[in-house]
C-alpha positions as CSV (number, residue, x, y, z in Angstrom):
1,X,37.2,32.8,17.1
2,X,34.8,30.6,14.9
3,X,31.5,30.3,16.8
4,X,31.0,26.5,17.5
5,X,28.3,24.8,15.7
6,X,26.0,22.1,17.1
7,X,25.9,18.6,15.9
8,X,23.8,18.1,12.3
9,X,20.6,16.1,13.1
10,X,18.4,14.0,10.6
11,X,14.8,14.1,9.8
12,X,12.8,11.6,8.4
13,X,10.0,13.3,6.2
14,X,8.1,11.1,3.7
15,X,10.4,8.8,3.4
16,X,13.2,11.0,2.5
17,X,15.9,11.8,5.3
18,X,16.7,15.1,5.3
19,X,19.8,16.4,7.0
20,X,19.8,19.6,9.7
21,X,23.4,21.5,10.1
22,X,23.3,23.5,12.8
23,X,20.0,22.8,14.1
24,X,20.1,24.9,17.4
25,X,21.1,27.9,15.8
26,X,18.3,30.7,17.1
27,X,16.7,31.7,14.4
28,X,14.0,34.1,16.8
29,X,16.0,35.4,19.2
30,X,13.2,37.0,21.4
31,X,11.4,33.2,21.3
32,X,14.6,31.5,21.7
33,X,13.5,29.1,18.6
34,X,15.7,27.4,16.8
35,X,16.0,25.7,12.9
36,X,15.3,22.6,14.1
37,X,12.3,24.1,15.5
38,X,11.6,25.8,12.4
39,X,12.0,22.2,10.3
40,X,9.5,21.0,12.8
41,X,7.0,23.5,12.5
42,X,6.8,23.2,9.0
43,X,6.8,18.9,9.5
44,X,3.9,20.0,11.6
45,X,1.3,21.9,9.1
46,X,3.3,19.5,6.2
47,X,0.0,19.0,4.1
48,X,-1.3,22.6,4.8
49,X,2.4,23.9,3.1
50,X,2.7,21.9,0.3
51,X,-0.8,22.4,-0.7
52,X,0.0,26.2,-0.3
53,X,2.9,26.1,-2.6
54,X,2.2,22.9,-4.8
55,X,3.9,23.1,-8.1
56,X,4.4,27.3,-7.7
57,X,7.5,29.3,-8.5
58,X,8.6,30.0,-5.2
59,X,10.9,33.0,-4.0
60,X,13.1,32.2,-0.7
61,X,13.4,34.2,2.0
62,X,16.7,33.4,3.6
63,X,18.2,34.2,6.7
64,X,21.3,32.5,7.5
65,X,22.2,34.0,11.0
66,X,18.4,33.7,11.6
67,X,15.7,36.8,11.3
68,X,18.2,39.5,13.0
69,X,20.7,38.7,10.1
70,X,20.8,40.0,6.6
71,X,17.3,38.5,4.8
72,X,18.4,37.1,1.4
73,X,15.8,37.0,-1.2
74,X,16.3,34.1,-3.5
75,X,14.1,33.0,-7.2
76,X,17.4,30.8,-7.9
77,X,17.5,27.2,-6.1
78,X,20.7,26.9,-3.8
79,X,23.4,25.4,-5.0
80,X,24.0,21.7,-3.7
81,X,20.3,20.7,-4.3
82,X,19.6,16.5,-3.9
83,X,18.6,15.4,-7.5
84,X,14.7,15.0,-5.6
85,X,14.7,18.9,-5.0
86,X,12.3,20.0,-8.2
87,X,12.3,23.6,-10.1
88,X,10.8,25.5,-12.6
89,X,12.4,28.1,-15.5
90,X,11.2,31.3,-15.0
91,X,12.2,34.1,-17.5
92,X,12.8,37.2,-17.0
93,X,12.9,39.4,-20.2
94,X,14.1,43.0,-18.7
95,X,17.3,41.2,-18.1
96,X,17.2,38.4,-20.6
97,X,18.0,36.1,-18.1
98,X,16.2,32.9,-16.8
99,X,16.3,31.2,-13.4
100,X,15.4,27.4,-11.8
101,X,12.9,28.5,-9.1
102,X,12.2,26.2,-6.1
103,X,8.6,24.1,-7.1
104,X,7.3,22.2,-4.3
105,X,5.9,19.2,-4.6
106,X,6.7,17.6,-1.1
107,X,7.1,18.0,2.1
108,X,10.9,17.0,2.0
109,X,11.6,19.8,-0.6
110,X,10.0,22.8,2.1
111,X,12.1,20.6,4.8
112,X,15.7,20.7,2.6
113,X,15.0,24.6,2.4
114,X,14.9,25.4,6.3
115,X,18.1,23.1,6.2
116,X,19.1,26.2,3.6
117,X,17.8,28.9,6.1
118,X,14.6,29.5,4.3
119,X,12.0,31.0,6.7
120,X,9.5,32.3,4.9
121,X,8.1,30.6,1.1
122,X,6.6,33.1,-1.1
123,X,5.1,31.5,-4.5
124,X,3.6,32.8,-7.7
125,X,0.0,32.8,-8.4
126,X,0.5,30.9,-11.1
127,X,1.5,26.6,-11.4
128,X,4.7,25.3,-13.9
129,X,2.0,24.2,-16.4
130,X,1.4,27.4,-17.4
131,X,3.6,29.9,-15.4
132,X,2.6,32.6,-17.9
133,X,-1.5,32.3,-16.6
134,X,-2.5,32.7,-12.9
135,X,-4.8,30.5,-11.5
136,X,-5.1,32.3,-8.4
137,X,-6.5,35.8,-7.7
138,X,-5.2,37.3,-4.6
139,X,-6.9,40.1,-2.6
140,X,-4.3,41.8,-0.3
141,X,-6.0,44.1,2.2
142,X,-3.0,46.0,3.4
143,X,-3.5,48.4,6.4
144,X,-1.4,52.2,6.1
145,X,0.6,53.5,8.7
146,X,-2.4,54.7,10.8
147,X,-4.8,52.2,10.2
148,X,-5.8,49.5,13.1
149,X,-6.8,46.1,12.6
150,X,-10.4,46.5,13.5
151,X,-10.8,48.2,10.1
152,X,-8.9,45.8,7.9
153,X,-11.2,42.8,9.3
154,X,-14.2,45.3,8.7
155,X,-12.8,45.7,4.7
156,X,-12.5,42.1,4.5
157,X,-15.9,41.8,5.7
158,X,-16.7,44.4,2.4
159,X,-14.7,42.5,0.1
160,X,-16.8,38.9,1.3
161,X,-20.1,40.6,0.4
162,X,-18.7,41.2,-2.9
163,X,-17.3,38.1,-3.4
164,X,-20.5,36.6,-2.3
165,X,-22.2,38.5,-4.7
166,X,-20.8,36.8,-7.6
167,X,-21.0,33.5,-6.5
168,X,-17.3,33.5,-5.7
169,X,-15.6,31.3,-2.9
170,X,-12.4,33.3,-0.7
171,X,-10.2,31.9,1.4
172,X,-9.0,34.3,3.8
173,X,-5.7,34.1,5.8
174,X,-3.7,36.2,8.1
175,X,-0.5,38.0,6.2
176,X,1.4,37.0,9.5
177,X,1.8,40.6,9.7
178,X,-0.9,43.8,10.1
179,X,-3.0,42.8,7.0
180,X,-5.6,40.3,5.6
181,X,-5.2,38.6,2.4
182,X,-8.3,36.3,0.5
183,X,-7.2,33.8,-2.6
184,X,-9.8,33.1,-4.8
185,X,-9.2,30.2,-7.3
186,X,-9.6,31.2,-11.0
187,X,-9.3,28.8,-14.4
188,X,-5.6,29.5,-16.1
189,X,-7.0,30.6,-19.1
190,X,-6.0,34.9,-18.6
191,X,-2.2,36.6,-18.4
192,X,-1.5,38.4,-15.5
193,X,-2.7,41.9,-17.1
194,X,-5.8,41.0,-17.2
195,X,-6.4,38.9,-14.0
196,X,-4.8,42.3,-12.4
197,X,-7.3,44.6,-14.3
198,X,-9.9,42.1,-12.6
199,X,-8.4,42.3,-9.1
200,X,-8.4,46.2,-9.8
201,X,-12.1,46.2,-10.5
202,X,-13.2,44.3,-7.8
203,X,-11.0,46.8,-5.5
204,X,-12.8,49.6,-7.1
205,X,-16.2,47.7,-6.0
206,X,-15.0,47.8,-2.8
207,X,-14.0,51.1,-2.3
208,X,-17.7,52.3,-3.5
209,X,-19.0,50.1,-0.7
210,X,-16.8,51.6,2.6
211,X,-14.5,55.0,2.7
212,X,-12.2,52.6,5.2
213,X,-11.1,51.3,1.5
214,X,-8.5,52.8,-1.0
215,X,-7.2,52.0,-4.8
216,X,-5.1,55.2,-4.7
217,X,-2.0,53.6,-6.1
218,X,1.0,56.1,-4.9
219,X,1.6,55.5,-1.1
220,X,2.6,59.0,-0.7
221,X,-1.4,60.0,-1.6
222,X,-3.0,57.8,0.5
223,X,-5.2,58.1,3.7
224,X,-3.0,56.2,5.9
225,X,-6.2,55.1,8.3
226,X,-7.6,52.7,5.1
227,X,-6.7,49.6,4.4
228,X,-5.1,49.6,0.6
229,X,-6.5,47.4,-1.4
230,X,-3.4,45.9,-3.1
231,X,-4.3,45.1,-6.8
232,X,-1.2,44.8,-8.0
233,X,-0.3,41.5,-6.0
234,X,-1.5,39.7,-9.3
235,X,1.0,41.3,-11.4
236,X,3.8,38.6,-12.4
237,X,6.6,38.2,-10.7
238,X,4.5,39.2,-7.5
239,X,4.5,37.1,-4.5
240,X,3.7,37.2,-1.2
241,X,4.0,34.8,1.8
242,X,1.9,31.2,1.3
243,X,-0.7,30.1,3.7
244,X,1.4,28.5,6.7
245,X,4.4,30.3,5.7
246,X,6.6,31.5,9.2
247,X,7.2,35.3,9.1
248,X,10.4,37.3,9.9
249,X,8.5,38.5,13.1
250,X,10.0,38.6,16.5
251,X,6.9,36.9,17.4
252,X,7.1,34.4,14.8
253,X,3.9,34.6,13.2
254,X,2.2,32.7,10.7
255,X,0.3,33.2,7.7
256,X,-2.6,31.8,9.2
257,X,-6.0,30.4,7.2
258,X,-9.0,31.5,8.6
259,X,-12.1,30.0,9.0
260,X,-14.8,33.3,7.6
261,X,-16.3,33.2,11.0
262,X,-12.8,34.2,12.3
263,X,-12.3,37.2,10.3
264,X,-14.2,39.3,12.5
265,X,-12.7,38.7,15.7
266,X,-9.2,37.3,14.7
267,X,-5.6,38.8,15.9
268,X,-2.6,38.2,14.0
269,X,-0.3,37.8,16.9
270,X,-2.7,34.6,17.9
271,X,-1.2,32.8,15.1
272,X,2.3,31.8,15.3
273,X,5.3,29.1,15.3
274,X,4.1,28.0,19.2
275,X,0.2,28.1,18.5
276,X,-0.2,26.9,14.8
277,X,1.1,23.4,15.3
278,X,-2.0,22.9,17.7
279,X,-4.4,24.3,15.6
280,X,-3.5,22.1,12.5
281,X,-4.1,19.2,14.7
282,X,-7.3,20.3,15.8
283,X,-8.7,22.0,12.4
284,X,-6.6,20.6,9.5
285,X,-5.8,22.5,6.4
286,X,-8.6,25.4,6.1
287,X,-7.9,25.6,2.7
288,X,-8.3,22.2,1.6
289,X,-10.7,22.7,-0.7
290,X,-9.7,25.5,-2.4
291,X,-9.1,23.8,-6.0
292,X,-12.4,22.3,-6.0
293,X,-13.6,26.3,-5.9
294,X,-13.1,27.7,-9.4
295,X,-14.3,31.3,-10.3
296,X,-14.6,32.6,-13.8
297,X,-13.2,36.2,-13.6
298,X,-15.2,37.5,-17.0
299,X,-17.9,39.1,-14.7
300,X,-14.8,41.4,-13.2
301,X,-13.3,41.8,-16.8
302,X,-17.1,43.5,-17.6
303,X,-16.4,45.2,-14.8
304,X,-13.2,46.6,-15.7
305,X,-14.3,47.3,-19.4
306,X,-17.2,49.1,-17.9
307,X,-14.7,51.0,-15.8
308,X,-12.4,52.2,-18.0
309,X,-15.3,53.7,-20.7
310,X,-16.6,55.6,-17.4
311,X,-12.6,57.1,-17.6
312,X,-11.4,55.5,-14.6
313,X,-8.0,55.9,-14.3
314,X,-5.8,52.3,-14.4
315,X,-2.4,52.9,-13.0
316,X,0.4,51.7,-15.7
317,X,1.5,47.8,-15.1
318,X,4.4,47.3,-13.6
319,X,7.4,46.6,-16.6
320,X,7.5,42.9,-16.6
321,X,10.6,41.4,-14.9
């Protein structure tokens, strides 16, 4: 027997009405929260989102039958689009194939993709003006197996020192899942090999500075109590969740921007679908200002040069897709 569906609802975002099919399908079953509540979250941190994901390549996570179901990763826009839904070509040379990426530019668009049972937004480092050069540095601080939270907020507190050191501005946020990750704003002026051979240096720095820290690159070698300082996030095609994006978590978390007073006491499960709506009112976007924050990466490119005559070892790049 079909499973009956609940009446489509409208939303009214920006002046754009978007329309919600199926709106009280659970989506988190433990939580009992729907897509419409999902669509309202998102109407909720609106600004935050779009500024997260303004004018990025964007994968889609999709989950039609809501996070239980099969998760459906997406670079391609779904089919059926309104002509105000905006993309970008990406190409991908392994398979000779392009694809018309989701690029946000409103609140609408993130709105008309819950409506198409995206849950969580994961964008590019790099804008539609020049896709091919990142303007965004990303430190991932990703706990192994054995590792507790306590020591990935005390490696972020390493890899502020660092930052602070040369003169750089981070803007840390919660994964929304056991790890911390900081974006640094950067001119579009270097490919992704090099703005990853940067990102590998500063990991490098931080290693020397706390034995909680690791660069080894193959899982199956590494301490599993460090945190993993993940390098290879700026490699192209690499994305991971945007600030204010929901996660597939029973809990629903949030990738959640932190204030750098935060870090050292913060939980992840704090920040979620039920709590996050509240603290946008209250605080805003916490990472407003990040495009007024621009950090030349040469000083890290030194560093890498200075690296590699020393005979560090860089791990191959990944084959571009």
């Amino acid at each position: 027997m079909a499973r009956a569906s609940s009446p489509a609802t409208e939303l009214e975002v920006g002046g754009r009405t978007v329309r919600i099919s199926n709106p009280d399908r659970v989506y988190f079953p433990e939580l009992g929260l729907t897509k419409l509540d999902l669509a309202q979250y998102y109407v909720a941190v609106g600004d935050g989102i779009v500024n997260a994901l303004r004018e990025r390549p964007c994968m889609m996570h999709r989950f039609p039958e809501g996070i239980a179901g099969e998760r459906v990763h997406q670079k391609r826009l779904p089919h059926g689009a309104p002509d105000w839904m905006e993309t970008v070509r990406i190409t991908f040379p392994r398979w000779n194939r392009t694809a018309d990426e989701l690029c946000v530019t409103e609140l609408a668009q993130v709105i008309w993709s819950v409506q198409m049972s995206c849950v969580e937004f994961h964008p590019w480092n790099s804008r539609r003006g020049h896709v091919e050069q990142p303007d965004e540095w990303r430190i991932d601080l990703d706990p192994g197996d054995d590792c507790d939270f306590a020591t990935v907020r005390r490696v972020c507190g390493i890899a502020r020192e660092v930052l602070d050191e040369l003169g750089a501005t981070g803007w840390p946020k919660t994964t929304g899942s056991k790890g911390i990750h900081v974006y640094v704003r950067i001119p579009p002026e270097h490919g992704f090999a090099d703005v990853r051979r940067a990102a590998l240096a500063f990991a490098r720095e931080v290693e020397r500075r706390t034995d909680e820290a690791t660069t080894t690159w193959w899982r199956k070698d590494r301490d599993p109590r460090k945190v993993f300082v993940d390098f290879n996030q700026n490699a192209r095609d690499h994305t991971i969740a945007a600030a204010y994006s929901v996660r597939a978590t029973p809990d629903a978390r949030v990738s959640a921007p932190l204030r750098w007073d935060e870090v050292a006491d913060c939980d992840p499960a704090d920040f979620t679908m039920l709590t996050m709506p509240a603290r946008y009112a209250e605080l805003g976007d916490l990472h407003a200002g990040i495009d007024d924050a621009v950090f030349d990466i040469a000083p890290l490119l030194e560093w890498a040069e200075r690296d590699e005559a020393a005979g560090e070892e860089t791990p191959e790049e990944p084959e571009p897709a």
